[in-house]
PASEBA-1860 file (N, C-alpha, C; in nm, 3 decimals):
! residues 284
1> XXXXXXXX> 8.420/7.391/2.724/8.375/7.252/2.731/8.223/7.246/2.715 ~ 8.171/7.105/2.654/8.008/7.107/2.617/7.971/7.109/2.766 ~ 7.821/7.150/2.792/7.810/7.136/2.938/7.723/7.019/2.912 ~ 7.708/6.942/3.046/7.698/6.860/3.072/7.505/6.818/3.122 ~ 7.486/6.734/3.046/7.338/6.693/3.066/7.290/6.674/3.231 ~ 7.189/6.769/3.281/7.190/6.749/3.459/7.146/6.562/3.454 ~ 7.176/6.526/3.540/7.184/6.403/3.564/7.033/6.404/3.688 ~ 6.903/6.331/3.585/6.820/6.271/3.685/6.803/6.165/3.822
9> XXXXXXXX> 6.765/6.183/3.928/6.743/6.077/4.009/6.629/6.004/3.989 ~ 6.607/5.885/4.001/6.537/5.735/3.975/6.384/5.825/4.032 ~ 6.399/5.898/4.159/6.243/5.933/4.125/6.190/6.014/4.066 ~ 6.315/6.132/4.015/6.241/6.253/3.907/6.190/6.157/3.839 ~ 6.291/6.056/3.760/6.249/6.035/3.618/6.118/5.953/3.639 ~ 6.085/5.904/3.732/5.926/5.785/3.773/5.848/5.965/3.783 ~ 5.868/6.079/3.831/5.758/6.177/3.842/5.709/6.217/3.680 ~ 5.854/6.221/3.616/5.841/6.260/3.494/5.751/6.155/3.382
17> XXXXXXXX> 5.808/6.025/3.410/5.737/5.909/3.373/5.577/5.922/3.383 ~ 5.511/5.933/3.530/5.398/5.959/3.543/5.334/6.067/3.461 ~ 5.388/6.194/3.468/5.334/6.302/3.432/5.301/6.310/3.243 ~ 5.409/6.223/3.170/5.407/6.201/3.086/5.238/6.077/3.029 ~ 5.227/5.980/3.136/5.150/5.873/3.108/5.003/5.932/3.105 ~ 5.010/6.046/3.138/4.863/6.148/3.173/4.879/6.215/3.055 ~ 4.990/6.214/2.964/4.975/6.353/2.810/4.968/6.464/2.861 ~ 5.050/6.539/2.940/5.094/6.647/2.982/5.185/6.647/2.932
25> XXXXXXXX> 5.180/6.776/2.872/5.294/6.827/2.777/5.348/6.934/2.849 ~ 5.289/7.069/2.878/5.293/7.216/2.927/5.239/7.203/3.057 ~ 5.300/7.194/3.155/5.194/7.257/3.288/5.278/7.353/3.334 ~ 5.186/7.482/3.328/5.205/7.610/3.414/5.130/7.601/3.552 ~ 5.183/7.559/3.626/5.131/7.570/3.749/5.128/7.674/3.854 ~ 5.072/7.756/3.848/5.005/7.859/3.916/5.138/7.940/3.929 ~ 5.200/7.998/3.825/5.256/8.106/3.758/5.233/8.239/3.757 ~ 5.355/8.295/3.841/5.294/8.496/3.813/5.496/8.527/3.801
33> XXXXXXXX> 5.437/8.638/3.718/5.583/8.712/3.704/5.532/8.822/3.711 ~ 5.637/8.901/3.798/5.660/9.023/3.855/5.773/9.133/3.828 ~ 5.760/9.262/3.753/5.841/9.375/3.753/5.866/9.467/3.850 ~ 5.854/9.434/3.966/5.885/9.585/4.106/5.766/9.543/4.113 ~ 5.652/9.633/4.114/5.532/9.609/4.179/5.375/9.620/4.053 ~ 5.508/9.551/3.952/5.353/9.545/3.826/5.407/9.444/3.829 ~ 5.251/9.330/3.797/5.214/9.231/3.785/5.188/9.182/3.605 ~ 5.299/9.115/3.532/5.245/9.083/3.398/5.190/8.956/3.401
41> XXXXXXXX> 5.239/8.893/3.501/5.152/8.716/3.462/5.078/8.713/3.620 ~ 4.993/8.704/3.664/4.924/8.666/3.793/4.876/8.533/3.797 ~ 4.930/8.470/3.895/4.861/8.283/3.916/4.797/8.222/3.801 ~ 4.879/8.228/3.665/4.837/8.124/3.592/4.854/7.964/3.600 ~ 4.731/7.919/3.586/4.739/7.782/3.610/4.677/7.696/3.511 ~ 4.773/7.597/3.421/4.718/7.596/3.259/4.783/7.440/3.246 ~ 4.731/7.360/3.219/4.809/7.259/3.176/4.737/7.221/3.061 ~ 4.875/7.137/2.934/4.805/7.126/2.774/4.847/7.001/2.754
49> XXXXXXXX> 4.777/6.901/2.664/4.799/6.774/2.655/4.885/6.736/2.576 ~ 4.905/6.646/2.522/4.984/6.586/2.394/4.906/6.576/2.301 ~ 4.917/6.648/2.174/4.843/6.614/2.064/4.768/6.723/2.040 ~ 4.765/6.851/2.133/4.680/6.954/2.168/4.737/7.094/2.112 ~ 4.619/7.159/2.020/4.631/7.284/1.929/4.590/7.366/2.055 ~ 4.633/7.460/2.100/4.600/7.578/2.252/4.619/7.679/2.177 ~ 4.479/7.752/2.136/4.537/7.900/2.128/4.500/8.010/2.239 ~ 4.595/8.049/2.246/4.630/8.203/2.395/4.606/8.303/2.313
57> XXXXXXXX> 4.503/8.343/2.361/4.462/8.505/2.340/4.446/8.616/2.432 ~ 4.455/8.728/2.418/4.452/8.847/2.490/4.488/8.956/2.400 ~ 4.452/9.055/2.445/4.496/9.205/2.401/4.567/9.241/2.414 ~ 4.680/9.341/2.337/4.807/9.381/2.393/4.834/9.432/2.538 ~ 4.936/9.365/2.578/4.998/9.394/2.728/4.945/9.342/2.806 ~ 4.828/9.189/2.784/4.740/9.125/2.832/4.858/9.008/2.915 ~ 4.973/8.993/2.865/5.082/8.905/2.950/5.185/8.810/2.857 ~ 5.077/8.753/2.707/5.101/8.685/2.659/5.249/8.663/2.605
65> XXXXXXXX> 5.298/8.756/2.554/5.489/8.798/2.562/5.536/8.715/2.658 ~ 5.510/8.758/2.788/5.586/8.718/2.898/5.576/8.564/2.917 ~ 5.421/8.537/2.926/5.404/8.375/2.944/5.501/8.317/2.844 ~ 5.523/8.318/2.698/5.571/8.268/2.633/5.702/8.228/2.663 ~ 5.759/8.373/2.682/5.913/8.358/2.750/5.943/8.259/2.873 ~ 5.870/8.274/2.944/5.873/8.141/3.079/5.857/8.069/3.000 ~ 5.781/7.968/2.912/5.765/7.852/2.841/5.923/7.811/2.781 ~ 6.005/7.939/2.735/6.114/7.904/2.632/6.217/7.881/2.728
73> XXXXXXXX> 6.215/7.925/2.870/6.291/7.948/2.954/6.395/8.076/2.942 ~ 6.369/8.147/2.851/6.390/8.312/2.851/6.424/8.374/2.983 ~ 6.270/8.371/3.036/6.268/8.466/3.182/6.196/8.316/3.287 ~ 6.229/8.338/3.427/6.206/8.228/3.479/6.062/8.316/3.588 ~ 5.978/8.241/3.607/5.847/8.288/3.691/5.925/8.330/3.849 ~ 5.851/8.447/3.899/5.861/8.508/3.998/5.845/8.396/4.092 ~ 5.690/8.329/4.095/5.690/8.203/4.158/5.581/8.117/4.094 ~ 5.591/8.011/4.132/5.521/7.894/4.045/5.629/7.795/3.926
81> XXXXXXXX> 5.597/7.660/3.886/5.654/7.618/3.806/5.635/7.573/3.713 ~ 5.703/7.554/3.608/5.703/7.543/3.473/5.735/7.370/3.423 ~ 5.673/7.303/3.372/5.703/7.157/3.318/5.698/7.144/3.189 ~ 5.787/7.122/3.099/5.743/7.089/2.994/5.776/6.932/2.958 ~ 5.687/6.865/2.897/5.708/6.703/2.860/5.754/6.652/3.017 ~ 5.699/6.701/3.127/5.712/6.639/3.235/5.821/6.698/3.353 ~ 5.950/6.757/3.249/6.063/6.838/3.307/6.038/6.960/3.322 ~ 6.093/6.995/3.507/6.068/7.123/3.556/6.191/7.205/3.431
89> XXXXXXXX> 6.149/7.311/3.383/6.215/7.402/3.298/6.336/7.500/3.380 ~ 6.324/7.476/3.484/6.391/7.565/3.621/6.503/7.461/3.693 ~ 6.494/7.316/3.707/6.558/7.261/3.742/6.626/7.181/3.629 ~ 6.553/7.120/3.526/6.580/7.011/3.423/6.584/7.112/3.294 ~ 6.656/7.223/3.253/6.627/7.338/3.186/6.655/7.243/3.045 ~ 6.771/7.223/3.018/6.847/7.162/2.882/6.753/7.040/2.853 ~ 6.674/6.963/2.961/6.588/6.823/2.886/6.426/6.896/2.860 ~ 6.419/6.999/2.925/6.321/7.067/2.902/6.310/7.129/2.756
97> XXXXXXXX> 6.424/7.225/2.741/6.430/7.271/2.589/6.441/7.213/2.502 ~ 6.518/7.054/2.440/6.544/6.984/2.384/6.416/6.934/2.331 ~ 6.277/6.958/2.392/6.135/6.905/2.332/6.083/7.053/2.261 ~ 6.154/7.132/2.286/6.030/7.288/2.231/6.112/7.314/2.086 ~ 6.021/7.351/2.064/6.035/7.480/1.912/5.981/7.560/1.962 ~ 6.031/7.668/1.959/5.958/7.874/1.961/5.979/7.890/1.841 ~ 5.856/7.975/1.749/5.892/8.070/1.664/5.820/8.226/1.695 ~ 5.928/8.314/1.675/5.886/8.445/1.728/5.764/8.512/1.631
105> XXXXXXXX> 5.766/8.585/1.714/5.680/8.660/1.615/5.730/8.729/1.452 ~ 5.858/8.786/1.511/5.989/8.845/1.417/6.052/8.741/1.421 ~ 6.032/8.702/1.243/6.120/8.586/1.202/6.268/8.645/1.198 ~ 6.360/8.580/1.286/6.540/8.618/1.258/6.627/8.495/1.195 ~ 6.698/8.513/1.123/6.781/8.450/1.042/6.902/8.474/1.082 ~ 7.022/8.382/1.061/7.174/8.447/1.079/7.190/8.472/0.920 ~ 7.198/8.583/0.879/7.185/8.669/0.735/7.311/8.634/0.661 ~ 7.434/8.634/0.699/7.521/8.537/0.616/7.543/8.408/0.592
113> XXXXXXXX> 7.469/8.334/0.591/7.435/8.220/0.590/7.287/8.153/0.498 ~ 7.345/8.070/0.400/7.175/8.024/0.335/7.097/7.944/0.388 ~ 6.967/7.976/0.344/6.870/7.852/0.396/6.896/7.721/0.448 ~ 6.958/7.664/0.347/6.986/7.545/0.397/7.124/7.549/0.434 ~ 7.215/7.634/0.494/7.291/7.639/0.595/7.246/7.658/0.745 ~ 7.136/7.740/0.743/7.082/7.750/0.879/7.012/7.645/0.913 ~ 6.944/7.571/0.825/6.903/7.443/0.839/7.009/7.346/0.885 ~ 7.110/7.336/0.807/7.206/7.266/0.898/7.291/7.244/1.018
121> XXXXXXXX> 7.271/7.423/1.081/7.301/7.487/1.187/7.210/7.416/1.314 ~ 7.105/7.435/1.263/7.011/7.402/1.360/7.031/7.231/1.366 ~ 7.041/7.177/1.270/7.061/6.970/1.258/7.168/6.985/1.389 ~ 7.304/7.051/1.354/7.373/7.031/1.428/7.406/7.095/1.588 ~ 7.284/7.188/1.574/7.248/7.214/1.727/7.223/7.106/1.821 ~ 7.122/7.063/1.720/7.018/6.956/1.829/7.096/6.786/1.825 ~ 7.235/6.760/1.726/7.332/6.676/1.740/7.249/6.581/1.689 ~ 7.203/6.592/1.586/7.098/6.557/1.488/7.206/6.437/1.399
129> XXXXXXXX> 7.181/6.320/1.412/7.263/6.197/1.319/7.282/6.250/1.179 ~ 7.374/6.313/1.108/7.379/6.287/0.992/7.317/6.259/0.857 ~ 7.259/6.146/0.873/7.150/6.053/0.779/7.006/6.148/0.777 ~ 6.983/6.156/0.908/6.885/6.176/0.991/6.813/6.332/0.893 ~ 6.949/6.391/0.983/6.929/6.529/0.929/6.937/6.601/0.791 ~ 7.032/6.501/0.667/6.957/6.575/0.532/6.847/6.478/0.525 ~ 6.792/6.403/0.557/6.672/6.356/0.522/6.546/6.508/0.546 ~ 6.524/6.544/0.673/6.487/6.628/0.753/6.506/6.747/0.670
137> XXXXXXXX> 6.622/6.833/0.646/6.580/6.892/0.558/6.567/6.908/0.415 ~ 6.562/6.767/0.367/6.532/6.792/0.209/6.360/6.790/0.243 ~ 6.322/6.737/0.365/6.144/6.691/0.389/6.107/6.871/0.414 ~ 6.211/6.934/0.512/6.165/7.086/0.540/6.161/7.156/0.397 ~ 6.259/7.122/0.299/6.240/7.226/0.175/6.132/7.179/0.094 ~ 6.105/7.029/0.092/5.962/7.031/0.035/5.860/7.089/0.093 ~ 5.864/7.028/0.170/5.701/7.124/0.272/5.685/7.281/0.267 ~ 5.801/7.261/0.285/5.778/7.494/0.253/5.796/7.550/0.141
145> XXXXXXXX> 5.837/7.450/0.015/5.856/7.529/-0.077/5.952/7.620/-0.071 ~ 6.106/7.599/-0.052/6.220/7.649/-0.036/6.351/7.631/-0.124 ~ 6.242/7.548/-0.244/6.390/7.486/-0.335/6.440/7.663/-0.403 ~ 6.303/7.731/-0.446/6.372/7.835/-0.548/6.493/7.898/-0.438 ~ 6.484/7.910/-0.267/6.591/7.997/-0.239/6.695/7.999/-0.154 ~ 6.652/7.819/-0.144/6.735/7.777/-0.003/6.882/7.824/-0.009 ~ 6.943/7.869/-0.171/7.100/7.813/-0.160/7.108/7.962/-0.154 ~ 7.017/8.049/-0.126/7.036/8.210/-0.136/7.094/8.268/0.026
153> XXXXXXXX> 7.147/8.366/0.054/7.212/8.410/0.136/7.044/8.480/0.184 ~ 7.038/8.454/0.340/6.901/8.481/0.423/6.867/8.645/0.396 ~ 6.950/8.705/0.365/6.939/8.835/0.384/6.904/8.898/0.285 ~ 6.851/8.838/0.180/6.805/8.854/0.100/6.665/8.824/0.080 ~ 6.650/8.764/0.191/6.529/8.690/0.185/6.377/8.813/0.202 ~ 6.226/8.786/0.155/6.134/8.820/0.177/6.095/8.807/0.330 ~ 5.990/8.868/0.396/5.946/8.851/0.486/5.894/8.702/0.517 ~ 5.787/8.648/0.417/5.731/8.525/0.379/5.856/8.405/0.374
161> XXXXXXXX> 5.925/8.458/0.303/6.046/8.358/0.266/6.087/8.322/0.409 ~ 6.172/8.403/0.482/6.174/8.405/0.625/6.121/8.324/0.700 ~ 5.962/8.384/0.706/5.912/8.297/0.797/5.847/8.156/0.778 ~ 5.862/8.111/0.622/5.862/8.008/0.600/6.041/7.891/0.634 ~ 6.132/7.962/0.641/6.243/7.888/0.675/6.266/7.857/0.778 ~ 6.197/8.022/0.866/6.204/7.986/1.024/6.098/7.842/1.089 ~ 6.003/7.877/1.019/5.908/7.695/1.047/5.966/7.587/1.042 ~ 6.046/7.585/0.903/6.135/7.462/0.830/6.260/7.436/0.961
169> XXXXXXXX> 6.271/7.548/0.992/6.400/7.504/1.103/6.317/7.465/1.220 ~ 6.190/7.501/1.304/6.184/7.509/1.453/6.096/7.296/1.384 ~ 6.095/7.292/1.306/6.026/7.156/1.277/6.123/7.025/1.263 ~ 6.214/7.097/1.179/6.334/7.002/1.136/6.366/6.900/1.263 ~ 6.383/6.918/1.401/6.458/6.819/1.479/6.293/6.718/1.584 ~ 6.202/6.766/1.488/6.021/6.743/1.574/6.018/6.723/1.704 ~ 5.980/6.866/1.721/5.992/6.877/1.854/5.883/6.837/1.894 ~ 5.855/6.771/2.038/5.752/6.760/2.074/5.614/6.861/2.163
177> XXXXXXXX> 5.667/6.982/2.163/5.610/7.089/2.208/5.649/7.215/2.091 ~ 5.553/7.262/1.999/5.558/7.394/1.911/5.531/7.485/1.997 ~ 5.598/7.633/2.002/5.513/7.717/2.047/5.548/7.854/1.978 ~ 5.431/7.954/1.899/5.431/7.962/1.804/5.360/8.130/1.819 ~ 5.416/8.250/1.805/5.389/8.370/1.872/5.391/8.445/1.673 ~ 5.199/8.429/1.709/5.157/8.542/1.564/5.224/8.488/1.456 ~ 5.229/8.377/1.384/5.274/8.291/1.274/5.205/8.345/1.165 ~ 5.107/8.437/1.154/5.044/8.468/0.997/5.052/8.629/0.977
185> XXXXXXXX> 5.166/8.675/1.041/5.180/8.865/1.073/5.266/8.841/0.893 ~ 5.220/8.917/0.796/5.293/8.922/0.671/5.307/8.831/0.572 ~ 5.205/8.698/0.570/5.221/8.604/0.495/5.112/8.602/0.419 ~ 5.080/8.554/0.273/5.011/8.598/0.188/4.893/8.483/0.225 ~ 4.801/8.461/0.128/4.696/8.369/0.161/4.718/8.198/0.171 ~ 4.837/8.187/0.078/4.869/8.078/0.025/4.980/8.022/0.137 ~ 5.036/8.113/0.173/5.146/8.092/0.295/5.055/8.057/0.405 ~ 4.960/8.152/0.459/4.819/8.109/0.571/4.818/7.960/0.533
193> XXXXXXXX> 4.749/7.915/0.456/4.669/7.816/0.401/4.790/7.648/0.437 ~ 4.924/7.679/0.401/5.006/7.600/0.404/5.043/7.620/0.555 ~ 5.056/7.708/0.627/5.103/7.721/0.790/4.965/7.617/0.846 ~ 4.826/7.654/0.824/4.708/7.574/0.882/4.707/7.434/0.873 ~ 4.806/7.425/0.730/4.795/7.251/0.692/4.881/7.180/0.772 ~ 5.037/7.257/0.825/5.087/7.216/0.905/5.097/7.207/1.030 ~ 5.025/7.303/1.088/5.004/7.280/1.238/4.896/7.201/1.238 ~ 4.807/7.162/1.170/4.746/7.075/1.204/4.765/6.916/1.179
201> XXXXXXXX> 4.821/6.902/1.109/4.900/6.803/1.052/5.017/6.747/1.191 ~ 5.108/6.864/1.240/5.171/6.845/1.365/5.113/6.795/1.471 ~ 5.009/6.847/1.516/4.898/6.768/1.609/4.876/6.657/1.588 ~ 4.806/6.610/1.497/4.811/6.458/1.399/4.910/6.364/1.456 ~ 5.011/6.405/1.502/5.156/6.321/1.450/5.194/6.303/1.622 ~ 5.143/6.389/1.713/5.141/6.407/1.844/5.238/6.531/1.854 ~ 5.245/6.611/1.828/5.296/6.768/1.849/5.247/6.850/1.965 ~ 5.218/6.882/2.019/5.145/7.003/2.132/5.210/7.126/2.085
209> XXXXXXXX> 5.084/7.258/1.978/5.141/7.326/1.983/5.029/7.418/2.040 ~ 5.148/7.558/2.069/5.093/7.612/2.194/5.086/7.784/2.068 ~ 4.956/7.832/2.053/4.960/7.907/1.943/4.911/8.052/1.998 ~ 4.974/8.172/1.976/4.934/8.287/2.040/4.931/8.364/1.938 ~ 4.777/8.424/1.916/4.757/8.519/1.762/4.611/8.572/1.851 ~ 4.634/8.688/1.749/4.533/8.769/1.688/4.443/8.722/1.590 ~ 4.457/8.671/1.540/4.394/8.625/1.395/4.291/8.531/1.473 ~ 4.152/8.566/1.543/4.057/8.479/1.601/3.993/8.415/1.463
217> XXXXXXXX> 4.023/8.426/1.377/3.934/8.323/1.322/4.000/8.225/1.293 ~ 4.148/8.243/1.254/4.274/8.101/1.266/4.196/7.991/1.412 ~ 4.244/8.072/1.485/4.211/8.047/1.623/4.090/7.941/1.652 ~ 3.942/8.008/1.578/3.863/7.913/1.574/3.856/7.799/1.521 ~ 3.917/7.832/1.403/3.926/7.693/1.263/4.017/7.565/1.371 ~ 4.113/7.652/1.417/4.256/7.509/1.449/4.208/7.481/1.602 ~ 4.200/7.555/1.703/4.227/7.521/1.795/4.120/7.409/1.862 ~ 4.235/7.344/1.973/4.137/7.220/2.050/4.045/7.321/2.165
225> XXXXXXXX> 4.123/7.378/2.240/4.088/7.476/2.335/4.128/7.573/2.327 ~ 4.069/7.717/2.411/4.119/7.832/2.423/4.144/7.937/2.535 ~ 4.254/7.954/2.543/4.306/8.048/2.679/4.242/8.188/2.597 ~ 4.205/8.266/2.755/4.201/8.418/2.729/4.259/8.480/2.827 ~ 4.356/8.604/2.840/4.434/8.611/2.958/4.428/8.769/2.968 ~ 4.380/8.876/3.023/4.354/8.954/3.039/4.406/9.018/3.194 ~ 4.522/9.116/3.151/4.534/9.178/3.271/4.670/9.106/3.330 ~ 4.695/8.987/3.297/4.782/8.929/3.347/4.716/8.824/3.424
233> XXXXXXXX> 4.592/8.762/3.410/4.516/8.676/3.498/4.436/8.602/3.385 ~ 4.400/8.445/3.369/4.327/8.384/3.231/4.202/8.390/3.303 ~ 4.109/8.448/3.221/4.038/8.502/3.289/3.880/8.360/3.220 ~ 3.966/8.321/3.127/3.830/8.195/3.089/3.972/8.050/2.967 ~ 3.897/7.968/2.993/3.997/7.816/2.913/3.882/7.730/2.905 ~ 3.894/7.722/2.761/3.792/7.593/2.726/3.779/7.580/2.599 ~ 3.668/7.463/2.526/3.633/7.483/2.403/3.574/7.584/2.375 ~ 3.552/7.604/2.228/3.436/7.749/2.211/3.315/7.730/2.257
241> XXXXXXXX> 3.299/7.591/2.277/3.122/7.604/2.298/3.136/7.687/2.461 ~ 3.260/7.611/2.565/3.285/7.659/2.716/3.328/7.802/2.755 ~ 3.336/7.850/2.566/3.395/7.996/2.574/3.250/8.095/2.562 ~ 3.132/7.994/2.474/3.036/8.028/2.458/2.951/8.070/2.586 ~ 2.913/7.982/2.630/2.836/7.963/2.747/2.874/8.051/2.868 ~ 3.060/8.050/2.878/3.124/8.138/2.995/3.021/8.300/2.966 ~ 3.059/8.322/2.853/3.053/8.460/2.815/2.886/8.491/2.775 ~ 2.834/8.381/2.808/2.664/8.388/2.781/2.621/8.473/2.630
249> XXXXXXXX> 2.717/8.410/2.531/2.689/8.461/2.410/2.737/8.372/2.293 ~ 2.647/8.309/2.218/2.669/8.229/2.137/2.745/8.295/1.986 ~ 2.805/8.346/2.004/2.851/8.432/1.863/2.984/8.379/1.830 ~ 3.067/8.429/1.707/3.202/8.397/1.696/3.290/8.395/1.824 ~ 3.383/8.323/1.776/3.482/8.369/1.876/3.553/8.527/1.900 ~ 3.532/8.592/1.778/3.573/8.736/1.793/3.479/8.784/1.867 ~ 3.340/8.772/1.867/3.265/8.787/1.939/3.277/8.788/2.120 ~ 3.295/8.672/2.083/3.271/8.626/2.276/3.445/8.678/2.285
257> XXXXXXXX> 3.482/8.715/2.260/3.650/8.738/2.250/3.615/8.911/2.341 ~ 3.533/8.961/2.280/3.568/9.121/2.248/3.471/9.123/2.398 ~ 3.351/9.059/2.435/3.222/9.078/2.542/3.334/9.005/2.654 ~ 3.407/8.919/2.680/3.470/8.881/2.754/3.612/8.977/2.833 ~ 3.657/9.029/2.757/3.777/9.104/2.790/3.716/9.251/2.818 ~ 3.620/9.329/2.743/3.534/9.414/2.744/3.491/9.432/2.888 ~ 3.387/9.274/2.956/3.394/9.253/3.043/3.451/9.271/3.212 ~ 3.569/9.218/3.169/3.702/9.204/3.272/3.751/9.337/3.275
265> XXXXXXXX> 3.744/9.420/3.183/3.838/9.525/3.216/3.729/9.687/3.263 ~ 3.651/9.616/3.275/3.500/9.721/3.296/3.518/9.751/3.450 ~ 3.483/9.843/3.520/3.482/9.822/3.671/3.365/9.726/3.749 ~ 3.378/9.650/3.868/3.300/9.546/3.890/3.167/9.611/3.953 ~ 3.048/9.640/3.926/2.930/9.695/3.974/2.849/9.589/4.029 ~ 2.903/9.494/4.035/2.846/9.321/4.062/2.881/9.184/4.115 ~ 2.875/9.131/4.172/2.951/9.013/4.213/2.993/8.918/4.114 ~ 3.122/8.942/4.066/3.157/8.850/3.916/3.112/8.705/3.905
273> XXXXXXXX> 3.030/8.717/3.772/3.011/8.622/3.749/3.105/8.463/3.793 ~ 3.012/8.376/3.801/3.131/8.226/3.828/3.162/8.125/3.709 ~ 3.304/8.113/3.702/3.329/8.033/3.538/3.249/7.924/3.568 ~ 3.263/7.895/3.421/3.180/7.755/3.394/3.312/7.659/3.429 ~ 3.244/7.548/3.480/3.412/7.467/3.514/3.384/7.423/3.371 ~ 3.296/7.356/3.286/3.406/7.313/3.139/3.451/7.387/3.121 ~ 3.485/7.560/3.089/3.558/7.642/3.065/3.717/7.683/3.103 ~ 3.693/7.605/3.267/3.870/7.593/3.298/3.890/7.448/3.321
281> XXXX> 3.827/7.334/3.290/3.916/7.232/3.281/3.970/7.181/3.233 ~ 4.095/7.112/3.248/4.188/7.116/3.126/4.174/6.983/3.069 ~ 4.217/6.984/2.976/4.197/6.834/2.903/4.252/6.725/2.940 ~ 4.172/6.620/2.943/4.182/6.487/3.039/4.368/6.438/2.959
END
């Protein structure tokens, strides 16, 4: 049997109501996940607006994996809670997911199946009207440039090809929260160039996407603000100028990227420096 939508009470939905009227999209509220006695996420506390490009950075094994997974509702936080579009992800899980797109890092396909079968897979996941949904994806095969291979069996597909279908699908039902793990690992310049036009374009439209890469100079071009999370703790959040100033170095963001984490992971010979509050406040 389908399961059944949890049924809100009159004051969730006025908390949810509120939380929404503020453009809170994501609040991680003071979030840690725990393996036995290693620590991958420690008291993160992050909230992202509506309309808001966030890119999360760190170094490998810095947490960022894990945070993500709490966002998708994957793995659930040791303690602290998770809201997305206003709904706890732990209590309100199914109205929670119904606003996200994830795309992994490793684009996956169901390989017997074509493009625009998985496209239709997904319409009829999300119980997508009919009308609605070939509209949606004849709009996904324009935008990605998918006519030469949509009717091709996935498994045939290029890397690029892939992860251009996987976009076309996590977009198709517009979600109101993207969240989006290393989107330019294998894609040529022209593929870059068209991923930048659309996440920013998504923002535009009121999207919140939540973007985790390597690629700091993507990072600088798109993002509104920027997480850095080191160790399992965000160790600075702000614009670049608040990333600037934190890190008392006016340089790129690869820059203040590399003196910041460099930083943190140094032993303390000093009474640590104190953030800049523009650096952790979150957007009005």
């Amino acid at each position: 049997m389908p399961r059944k939508r949890p049924v809100m009470s009159e004051p969730g939905r006025s908390r949810v109501t509120a939380r929404l009227a503020k453009n809170l999209m994501i609040e991680l509220l003071h979030i840690s996940k725990r393996y036995g006695n290693k620590v991958a996420v420690d008291d993160l506390h992050l909230t992202i607006a509506r309309g808001e490009l966030f890119a999360f950075l760190g170094p490998n094994g810095a947490g960022k994996t894990t945070t993500i997974k709490m966002m998708c509702g994957l793995l659930f936080p040791t303690t602290g809670t998770i809201r997305i579009a206003g709904y706890d992800l732990e209590k309100n899980g199914q109205e929670a997911r119904q606003r996200i797109s994830y795309v992994p890092d490793t684009p996956y396909l169901y390989e017997k199946l074509t493009g625009r079968e998985v496209l239709r897979f997904i319409a009829d996941m999300y119980h997508m009207p009919r009308e609605r949904a070939n509209r949606r994806i004849e709009e996904m095969i324009e935008l990605f440039g998918l006519s030469a291979f949509v009717e091709d069996l996935t498994q045939n597909y290029s890397h690029g090809m892939r992860q251009r279908t996987v976009f076309a699908s996590a977009l198709l039902h517009e979600p109101e929260v993207l969240i989006v793990d290393e989107p330019t690992v294998g894609l040529d310049p022209r593929s870059i160039r068209l991923l930048k036009d659309v996440l920013r374009n998504e923002t535009k439209r009121g999207t919140t996407v939540f973007l985790s890469t390597h690629s700091l100079d993507i990072a600088q071009e798109l993002s509104d603000r920027i997480g850095v999370i080191n160790q399992g703790r965000l160790i600075a959040c702000g614009t670049l100028e608040a990333l600037r100033q934190h890190a008392d170095h006016m340089g790129t963001l690869e820059e203040v990227f590399l003196k910041m984490t460099e930083e943190a992971a140094a032993p303390q010979t000093e009474a640590p420096k104190e953030k800049v509050e523009t650096a952790i406040t979150p957007a009005p």
